[in-house]
Backbone bond lengths (Angstrom), bond angles and torsions (degrees), N, CA, C in turn:
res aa  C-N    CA-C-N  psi(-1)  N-CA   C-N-CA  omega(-1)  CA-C   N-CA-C  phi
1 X - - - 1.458 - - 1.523 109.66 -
2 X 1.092 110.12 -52.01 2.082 115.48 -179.88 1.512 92.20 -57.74
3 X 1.055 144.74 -50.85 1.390 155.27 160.58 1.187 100.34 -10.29
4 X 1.394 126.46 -98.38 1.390 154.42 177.00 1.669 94.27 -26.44
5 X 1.417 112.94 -61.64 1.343 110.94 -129.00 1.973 76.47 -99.65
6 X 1.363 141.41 10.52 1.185 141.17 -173.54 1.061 117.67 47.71
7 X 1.162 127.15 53.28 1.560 140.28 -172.75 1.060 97.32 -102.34
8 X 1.919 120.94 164.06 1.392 110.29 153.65 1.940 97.77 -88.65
9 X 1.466 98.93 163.24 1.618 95.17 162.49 1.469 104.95 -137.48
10 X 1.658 108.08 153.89 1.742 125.36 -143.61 1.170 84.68 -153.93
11 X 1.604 112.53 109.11 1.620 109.43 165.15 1.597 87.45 -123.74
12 X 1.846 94.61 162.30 1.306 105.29 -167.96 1.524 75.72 -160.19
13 X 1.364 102.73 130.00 1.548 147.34 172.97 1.518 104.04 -79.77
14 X 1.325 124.36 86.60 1.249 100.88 -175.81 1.664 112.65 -100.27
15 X 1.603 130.25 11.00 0.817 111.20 164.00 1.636 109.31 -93.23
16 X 1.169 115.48 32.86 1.626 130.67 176.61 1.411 102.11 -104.93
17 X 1.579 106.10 -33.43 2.266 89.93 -168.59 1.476 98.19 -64.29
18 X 1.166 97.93 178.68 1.669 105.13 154.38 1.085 122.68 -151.53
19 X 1.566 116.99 27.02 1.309 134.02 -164.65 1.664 87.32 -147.83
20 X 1.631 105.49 137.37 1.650 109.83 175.80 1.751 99.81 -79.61
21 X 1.289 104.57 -53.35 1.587 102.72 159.52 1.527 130.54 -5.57
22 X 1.497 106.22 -46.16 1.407 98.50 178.52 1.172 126.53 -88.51
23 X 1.235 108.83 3.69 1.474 121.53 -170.00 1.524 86.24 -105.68
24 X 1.018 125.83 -78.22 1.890 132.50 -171.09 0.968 129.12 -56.44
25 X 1.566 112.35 -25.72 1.457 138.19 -164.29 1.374 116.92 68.50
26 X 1.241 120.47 -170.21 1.684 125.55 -165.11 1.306 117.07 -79.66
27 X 0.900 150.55 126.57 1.509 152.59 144.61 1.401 108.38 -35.72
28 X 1.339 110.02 109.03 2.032 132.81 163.10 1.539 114.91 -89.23
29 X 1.436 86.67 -176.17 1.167 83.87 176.80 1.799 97.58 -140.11
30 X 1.538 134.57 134.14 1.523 106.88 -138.26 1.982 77.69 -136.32
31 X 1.165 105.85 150.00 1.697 111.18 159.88 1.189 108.27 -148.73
32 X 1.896 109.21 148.43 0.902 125.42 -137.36 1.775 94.49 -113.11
33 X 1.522 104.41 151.87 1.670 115.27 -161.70 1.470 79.37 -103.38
34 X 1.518 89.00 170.93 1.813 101.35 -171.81 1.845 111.36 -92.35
35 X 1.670 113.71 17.21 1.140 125.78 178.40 1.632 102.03 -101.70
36 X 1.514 121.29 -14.67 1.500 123.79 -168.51 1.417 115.18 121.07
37 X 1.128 119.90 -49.40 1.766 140.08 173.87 0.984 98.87 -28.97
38 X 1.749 117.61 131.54 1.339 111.89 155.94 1.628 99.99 -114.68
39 X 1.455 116.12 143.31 1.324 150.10 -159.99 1.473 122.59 -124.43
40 X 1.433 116.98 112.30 1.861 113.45 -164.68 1.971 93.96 -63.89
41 X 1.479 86.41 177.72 1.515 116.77 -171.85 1.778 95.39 -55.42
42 X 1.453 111.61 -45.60 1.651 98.57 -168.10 1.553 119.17 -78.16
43 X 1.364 122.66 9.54 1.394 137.61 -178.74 1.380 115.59 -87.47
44 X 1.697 106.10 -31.85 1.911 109.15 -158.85 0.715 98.92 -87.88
45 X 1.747 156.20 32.32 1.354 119.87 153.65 1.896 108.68 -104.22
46 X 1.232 103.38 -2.05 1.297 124.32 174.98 2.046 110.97 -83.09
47 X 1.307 104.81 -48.42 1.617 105.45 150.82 1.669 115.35 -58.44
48 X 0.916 106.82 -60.63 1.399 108.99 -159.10 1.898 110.15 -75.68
49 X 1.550 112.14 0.92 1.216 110.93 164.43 1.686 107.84 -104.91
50 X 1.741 116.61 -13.23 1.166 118.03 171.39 1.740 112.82 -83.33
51 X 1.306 107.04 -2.81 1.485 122.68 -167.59 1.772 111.00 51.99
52 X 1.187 104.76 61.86 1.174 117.41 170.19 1.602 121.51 -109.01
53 X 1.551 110.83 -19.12 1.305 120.96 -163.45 1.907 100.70 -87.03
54 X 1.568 97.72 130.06 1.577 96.35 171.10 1.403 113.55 -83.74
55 X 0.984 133.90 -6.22 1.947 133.29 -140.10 0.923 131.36 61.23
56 X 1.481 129.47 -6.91 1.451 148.34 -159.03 1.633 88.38 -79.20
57 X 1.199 141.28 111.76 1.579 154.74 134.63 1.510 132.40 -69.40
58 X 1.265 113.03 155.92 1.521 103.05 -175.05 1.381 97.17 -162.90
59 X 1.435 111.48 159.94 1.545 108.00 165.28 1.676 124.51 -100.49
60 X 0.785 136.52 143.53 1.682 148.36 -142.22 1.338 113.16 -131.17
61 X 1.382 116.42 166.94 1.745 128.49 155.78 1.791 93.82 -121.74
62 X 1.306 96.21 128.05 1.671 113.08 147.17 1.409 103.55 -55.95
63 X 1.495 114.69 160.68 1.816 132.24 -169.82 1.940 72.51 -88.19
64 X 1.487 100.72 161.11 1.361 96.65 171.93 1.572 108.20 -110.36
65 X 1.240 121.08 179.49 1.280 117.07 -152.18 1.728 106.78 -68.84
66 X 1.215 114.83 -32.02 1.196 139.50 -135.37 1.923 85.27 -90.65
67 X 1.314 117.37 -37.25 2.113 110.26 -152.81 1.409 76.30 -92.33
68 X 1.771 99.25 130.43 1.273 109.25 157.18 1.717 119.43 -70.00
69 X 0.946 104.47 -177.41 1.480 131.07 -159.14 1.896 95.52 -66.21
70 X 1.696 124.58 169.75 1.325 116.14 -170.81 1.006 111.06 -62.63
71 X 1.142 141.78 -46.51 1.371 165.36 -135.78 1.700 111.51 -120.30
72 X 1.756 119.24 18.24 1.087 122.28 -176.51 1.378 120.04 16.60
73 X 1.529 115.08 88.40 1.124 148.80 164.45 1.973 101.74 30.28
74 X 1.604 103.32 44.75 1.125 97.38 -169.28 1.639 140.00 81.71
75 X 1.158 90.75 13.60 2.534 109.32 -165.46 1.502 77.72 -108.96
76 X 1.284 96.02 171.68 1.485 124.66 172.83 1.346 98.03 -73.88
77 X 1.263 124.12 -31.74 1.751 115.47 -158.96 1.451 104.02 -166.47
78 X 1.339 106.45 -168.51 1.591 116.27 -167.53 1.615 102.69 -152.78
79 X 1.409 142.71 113.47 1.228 143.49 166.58 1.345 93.81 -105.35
80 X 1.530 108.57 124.94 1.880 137.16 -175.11 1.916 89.25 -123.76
81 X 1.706 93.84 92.12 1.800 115.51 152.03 1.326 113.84 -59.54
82 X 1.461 127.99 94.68 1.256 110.65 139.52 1.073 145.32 -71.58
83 X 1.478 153.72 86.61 1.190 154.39 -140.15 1.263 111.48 -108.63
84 X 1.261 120.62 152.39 1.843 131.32 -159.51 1.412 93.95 26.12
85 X 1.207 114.34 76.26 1.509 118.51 152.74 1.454 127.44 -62.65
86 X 1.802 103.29 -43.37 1.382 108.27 167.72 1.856 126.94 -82.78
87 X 1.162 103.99 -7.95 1.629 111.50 150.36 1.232 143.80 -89.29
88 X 1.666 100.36 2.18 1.280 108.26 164.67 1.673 127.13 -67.66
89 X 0.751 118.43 175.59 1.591 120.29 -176.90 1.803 97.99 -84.46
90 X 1.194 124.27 136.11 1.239 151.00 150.18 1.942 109.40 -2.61
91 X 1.375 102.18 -43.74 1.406 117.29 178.42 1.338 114.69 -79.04
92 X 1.003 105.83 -44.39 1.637 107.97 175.18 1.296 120.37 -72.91
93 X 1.646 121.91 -15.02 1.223 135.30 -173.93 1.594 100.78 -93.21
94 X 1.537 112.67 -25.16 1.401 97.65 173.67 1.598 125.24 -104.93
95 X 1.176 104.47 1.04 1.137 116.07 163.89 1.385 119.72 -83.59
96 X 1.370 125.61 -40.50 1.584 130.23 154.06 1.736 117.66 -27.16
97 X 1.158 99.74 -40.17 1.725 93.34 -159.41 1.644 103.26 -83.93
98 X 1.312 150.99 -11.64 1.271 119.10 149.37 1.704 120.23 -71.51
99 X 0.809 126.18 -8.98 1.836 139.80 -178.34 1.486 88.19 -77.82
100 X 1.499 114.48 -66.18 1.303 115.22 -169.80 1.526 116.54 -36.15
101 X 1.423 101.35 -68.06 1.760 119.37 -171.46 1.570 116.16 -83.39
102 X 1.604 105.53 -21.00 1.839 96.29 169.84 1.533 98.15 -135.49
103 X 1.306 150.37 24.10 1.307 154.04 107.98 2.144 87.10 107.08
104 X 1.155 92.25 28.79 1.641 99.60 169.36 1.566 125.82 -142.92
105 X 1.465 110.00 154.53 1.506 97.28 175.72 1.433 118.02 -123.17
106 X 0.986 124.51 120.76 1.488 114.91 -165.20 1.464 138.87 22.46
107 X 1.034 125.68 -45.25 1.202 130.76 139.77 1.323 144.80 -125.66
108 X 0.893 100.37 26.43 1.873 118.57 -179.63 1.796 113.93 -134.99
109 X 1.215 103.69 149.58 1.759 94.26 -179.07 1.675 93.29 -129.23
110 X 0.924 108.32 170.97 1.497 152.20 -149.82 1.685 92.60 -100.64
111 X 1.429 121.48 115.22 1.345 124.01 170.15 1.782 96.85 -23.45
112 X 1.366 119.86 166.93 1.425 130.66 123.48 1.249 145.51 -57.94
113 X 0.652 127.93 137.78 2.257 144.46 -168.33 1.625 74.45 64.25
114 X 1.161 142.84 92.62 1.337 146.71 130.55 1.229 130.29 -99.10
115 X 1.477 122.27 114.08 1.628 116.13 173.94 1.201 112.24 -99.09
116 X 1.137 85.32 150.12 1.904 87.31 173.07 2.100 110.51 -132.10
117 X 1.375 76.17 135.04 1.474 97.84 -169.09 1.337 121.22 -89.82
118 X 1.184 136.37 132.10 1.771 124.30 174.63 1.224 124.89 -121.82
119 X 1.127 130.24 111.90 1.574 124.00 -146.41 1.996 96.85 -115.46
120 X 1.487 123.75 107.58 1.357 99.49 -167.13 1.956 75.98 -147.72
121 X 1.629 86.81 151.12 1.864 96.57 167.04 1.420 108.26 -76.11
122 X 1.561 101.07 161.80 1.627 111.24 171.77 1.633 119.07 -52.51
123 X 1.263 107.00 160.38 1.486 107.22 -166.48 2.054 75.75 -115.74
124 X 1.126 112.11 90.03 1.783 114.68 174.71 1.554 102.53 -142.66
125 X 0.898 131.19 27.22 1.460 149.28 159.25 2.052 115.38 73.03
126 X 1.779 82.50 28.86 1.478 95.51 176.40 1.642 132.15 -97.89
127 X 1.590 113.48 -26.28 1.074 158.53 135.44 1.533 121.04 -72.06
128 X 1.478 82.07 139.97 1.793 100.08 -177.88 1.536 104.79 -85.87
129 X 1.858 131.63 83.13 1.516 116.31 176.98 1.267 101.98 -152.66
130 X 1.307 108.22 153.50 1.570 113.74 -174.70 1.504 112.01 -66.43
131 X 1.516 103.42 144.99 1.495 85.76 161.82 1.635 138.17 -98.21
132 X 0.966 141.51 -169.18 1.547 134.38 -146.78 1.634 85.22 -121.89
133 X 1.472 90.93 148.24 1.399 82.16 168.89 1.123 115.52 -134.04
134 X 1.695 168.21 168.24 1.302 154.90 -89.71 1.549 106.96 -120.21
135 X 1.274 97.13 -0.94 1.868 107.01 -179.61 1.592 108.51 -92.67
136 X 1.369 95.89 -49.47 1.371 111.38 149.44 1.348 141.08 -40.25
137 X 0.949 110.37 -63.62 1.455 122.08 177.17 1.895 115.64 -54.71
138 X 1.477 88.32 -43.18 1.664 95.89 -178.65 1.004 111.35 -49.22
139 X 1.495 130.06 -34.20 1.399 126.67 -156.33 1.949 102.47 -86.45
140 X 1.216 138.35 -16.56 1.180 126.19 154.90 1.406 142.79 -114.43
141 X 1.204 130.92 -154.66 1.761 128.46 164.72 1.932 93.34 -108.57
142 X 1.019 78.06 118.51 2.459 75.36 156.34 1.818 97.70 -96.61
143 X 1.347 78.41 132.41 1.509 105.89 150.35 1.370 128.12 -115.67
144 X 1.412 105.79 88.21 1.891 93.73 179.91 1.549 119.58 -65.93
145 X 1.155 107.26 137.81 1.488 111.19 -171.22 2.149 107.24 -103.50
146 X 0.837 110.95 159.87 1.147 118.92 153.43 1.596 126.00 -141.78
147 X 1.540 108.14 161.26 1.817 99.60 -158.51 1.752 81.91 -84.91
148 X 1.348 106.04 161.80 1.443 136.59 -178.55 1.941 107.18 -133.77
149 X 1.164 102.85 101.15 2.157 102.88 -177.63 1.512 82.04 -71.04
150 X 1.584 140.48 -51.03 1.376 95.56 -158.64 1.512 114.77 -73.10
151 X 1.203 127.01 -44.99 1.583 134.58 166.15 1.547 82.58 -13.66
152 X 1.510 89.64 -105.05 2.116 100.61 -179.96 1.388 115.66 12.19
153 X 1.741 101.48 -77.86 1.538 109.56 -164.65 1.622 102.00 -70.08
154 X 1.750 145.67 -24.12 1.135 121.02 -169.92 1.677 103.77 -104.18
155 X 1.316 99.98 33.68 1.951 113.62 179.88 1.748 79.30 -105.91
156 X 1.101 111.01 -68.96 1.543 142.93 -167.00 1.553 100.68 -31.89
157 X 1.113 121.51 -32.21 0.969 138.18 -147.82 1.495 122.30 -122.32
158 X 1.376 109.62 -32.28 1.562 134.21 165.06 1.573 101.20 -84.48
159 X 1.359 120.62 -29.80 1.739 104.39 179.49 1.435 105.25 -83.54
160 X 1.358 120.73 -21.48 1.400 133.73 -173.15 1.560 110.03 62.58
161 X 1.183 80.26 73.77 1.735 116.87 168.20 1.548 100.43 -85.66
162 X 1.399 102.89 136.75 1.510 124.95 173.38 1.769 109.38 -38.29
163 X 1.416 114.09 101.14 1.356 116.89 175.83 1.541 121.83 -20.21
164 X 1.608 111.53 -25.48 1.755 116.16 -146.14 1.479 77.25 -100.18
165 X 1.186 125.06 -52.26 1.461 123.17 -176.81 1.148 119.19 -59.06
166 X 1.566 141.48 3.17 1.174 157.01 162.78 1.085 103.84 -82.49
167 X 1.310 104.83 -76.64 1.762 120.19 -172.78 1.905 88.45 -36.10
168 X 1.148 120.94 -94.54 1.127 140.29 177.29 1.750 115.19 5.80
169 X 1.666 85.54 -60.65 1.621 87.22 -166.91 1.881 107.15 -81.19
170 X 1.573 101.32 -18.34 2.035 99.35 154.76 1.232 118.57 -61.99
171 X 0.881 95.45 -44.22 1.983 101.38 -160.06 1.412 101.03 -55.58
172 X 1.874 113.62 -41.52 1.328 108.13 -163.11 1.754 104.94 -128.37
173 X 1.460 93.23 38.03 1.628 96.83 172.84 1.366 124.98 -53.67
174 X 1.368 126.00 -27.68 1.351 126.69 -161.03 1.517 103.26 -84.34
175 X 1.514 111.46 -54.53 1.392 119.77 160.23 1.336 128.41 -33.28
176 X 1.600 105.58 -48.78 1.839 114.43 -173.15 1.601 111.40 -91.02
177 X 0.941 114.61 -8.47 1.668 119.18 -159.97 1.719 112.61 -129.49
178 X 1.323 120.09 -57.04 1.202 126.24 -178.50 1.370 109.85 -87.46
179 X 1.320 102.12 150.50 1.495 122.75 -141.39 2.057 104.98 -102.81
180 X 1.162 109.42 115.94 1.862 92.06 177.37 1.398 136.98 -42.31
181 X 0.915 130.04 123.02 1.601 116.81 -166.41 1.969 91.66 -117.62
């Protein structure tokens, strides 16, 4: 779809980080020029010999490695996958929700035309994931999904996926796909 639609696309596994850091980026330390700019620690002696530096300091987030540039590296847009949202750790879930609902984090914002996606299993006591709770929740739409083999097989089939691996994943859909009840 980012494909089609010339987006960049950025998924991030967040029950994979293990650092909130990588999601938020690093904590700086930032001072501010007498034009408004705020400027990290390795910049001010270059202000402050141009006499630009006020003294005014603050503490910051670095952009993290991962958000492209404002203007997404040149695309119309940017779709940011969050995946196992609900297996993420507690921290990452609360740090998500201003990004979520105003597409920024304390000091950094979120390309423009950016969606952001959240990809998490049911909370029905089948899966190991936290559940959300109403502060949470506000901030998106759920779409529950369910798997579809024919969808599957005519994706399967349009990417031109190995015939046997088709066959395969029909023959033994119920096994590979549907869930024990």
């Amino acid at each position: 779809i980012a494909e089609e639609l010339n987006y960049v696309y950025i998924r991030l596994n967040l029950a994979e980080l293990e650092e909130v850091s990588d999601l938020t980026g690093f904590p700086i330390k930032e001072y501010k020029t007498k034009d408004g700019t705020w400027i990290p620690a390795d910049l001010v002696h270059k202000y402050c010999d141009e006499g630009y530096f006020t003294g005014e300091s603050r503490m910051s987030y670095a952009a993290p490695d991962w958000l492209p540039d404002k203007d997404c590296g040149g695309k119309e847009g940017c779709i940011l996958a969050l995946d196992d949202y609900t297996r993420a750790n507690s921290l990452f879930m609360q740090a998500t929700m201003e990004l979520i609902q105003n597409g920024k984090y304390i000091s950094w914002n979120l390309p423009k035309n950016t969606t952001i996606l959240l990809s998490s299993n049911p909370d029905d006591g089948m899966y190991a994931v936290t559940s959300l709770d109403p502060a949470q929740r506000s901030r998106f739409i759920n779409f529950p999904g369910k798997f579809d083999i024919d969808a599957w097989a005519r994706w399967a089939e349009n990417t031109q996926l190995d015939g046997r691996v088709i066959n395969f994943g029909i023959s033994y859909s119920h096994e590979l796909f549907e869930s024990e009840n």
